[in-house]
C-alpha positions, -999 to +999 in steps of 0.1 A: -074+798-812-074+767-823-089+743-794-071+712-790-088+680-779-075+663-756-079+628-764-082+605-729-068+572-744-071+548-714-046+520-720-068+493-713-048+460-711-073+433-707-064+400-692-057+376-718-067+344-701-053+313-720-084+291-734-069+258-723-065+273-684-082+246-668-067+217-689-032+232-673-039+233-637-047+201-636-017+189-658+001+206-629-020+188-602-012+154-615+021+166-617+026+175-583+008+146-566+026+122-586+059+144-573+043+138-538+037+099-545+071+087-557+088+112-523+066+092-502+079+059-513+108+068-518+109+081-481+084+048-468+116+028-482+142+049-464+123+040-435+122+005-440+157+002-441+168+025-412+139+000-388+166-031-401+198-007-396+187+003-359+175-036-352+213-044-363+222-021-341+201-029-308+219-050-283+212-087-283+209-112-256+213-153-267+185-179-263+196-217-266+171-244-258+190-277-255+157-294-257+148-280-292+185-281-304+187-242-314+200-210-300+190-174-316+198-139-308+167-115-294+167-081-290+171-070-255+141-063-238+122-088-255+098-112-237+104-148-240+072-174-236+081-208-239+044-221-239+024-239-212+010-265-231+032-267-264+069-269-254+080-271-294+071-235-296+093-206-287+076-172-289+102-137-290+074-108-282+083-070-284+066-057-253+068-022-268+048-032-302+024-063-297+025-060-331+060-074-334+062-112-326+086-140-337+082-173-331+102-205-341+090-242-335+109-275-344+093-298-364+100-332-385+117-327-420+085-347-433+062-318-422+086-293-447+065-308-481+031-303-459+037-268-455+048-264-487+017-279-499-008-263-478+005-223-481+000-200-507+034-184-507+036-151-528+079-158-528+106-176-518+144-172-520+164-203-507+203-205-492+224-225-474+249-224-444+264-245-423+249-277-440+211-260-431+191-251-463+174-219-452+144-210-473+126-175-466+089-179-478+065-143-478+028-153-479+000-127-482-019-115-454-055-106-456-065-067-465-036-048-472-016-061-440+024-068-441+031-101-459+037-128-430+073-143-432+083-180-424+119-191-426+123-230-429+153-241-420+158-279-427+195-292-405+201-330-410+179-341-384+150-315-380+133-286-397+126-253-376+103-228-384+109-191-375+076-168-385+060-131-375+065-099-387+094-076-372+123-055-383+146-077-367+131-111-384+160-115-408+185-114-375+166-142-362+169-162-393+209-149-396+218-161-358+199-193-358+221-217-349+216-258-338+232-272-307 
């Protein structure tokens, strides 16, 4: 009798782990986060334009100051504060966000090359209507903080200055009108 062995082949499959494993997870890491940066902006800027969409869309009462010689549109809801002691200056405050202000002030065409002088303005895009040239001027603000924005607007006789930060600065600037 002839005795067979039985062989016990174990099939032994051992992990082949690639050499450069490390150096791939990370490529996929970087990957990823980068994937996760450009959503974010991409989102941050879908944000920014639905704020200006929805301030198109809030209803707007009219201020006129005979005194000054302008009238504006506001946002309903907004306080007005004319100033106690400084009656050039018109302030538009969002009681909701005391981070959202505008103001606009009236001032001599002569003081338009003083500002221009004395700010560091990071851009400006000019335009005209109505016989007003209307120049938007973005100037840094310190640490990281949203660049503040002044519209000069220069009509025959005086130059008005509408600043603060808001999603509904540009529809100041657009209904600004002189009396």
């Amino acid at each position: 009798m002839e005795k067979k062995q039985k062989t016990n082949k174990k099939s032994v499959f051992k992990k082949v782990l690639h050499p450069n494993r490390y150096f791939i997870w990370a490529i996929i890491v970087i990957v990823l986060g980068l994937g996760s940066l450009i959503a974010f902006i991409n989102i941050s800027s879908i944000n920014d334009s639905s704020a200006q969409l929805y301030s198109d869309l809030v209803p707007h009462n009219t201020y006129s100051n005979q005194q000054l010689g302008f009238g504006v549109s506001y946002p309903n809801g907004w306080v007005i504060d004319s100033g106690s002691q400084d009656t050039s200056v018109i302030s538009f405050d969002n009681p909701n966000d005391p981070n959202e202000s505008i103001s606009i002030s009236s001032s001599t065409l002569a003081s338009v090359a003083k500002f221009k002088k004395s700010s560091k303005v990071d851009s400006a895009t000019s335009s005209e209507r109505n016989g007003m040239q209307i120049t938007i001027y973005e100037i840094s603000s310190p640490e990281g903080a949203q660049p503040l924005k002044i519209a000069v607007i220069e009509s025959t006789q005086k130059a008005y200055y509408i600043s603060g930060q808001s999603a509904s600065f540009m529809n100041f600037v657009n209904s600004f009108k002189t009396l």
